[in-house]
C-alpha positions in Angstrom: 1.4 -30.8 -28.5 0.2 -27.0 -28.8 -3.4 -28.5 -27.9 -1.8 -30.1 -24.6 0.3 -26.6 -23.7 -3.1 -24.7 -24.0 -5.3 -27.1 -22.4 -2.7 -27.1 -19.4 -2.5 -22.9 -19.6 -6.4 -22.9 -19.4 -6.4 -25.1 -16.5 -3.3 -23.0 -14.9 -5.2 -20.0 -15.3 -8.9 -21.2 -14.2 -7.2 -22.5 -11.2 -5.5 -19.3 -10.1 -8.6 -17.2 -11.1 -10.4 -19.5 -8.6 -7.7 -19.0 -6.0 -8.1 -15.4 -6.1 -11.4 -14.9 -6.2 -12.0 -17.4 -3.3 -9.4 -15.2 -1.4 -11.0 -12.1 -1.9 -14.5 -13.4 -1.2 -12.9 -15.1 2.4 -11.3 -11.6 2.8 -14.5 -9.7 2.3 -16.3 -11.7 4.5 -14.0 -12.1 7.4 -13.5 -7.9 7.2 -17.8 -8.0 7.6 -17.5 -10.3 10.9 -14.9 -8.3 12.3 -16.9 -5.3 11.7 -19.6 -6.7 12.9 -17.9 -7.8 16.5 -16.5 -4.7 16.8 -19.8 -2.5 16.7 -21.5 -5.4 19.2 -18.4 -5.4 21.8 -16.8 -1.7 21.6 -19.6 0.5 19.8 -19.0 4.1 18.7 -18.6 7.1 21.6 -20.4 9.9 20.4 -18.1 12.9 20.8 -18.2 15.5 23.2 -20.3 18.5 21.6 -18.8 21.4 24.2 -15.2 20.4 23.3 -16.4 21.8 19.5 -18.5 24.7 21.3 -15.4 26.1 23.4 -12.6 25.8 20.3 -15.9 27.9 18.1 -16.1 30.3 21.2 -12.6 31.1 21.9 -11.2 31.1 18.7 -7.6 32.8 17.3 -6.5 35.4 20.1 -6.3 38.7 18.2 -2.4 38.9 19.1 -1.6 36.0 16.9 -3.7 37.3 14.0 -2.3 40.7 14.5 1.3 38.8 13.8 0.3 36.8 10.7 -1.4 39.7 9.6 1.7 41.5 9.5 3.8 38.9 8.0 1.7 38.5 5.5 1.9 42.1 4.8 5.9 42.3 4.9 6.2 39.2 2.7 3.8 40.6 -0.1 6.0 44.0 0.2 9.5 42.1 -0.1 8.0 39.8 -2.7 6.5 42.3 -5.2 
């Protein structure tokens, strides 16, 4: 009887391991394909580099860090 509910837990077990892992291993491989389709039918734009160049350029105006400056200040002063 104990034999029997073991051999039947083994089998329940080796049957769901197998599920799994055949699930993850269909997963993995369908995530590759997709991948795969994606880079052949809508590959990569390569960004802009003068976007990056003008945001370097122009910066924070000096008004702005003139104002967070000060805050910064009259927080530390209030909050000694």
């Amino acid at each position: 009887m104990v034999t029997d509910l073991l051999l039947e837990s083994a089998t329940l077990m080796l049957i769901g391991m197998a599920t799994v892992f055949t699930f993850l291993l269909l997963l993995v491989l369908l995530m590759t394909v997709m991948s795969r389709l994606l880079l052949r039918y809508a590959p990569v734009k390569v960004a802009d580099k003068t976007n990056k160049i003008d945001a370097a350029t122009h910066g924070v105006s000096p008004a702005v860090v003139a104002a967070i400056s000060a805050a910064v200040h009259q927080y530390r002063q209030q909050h000694k």
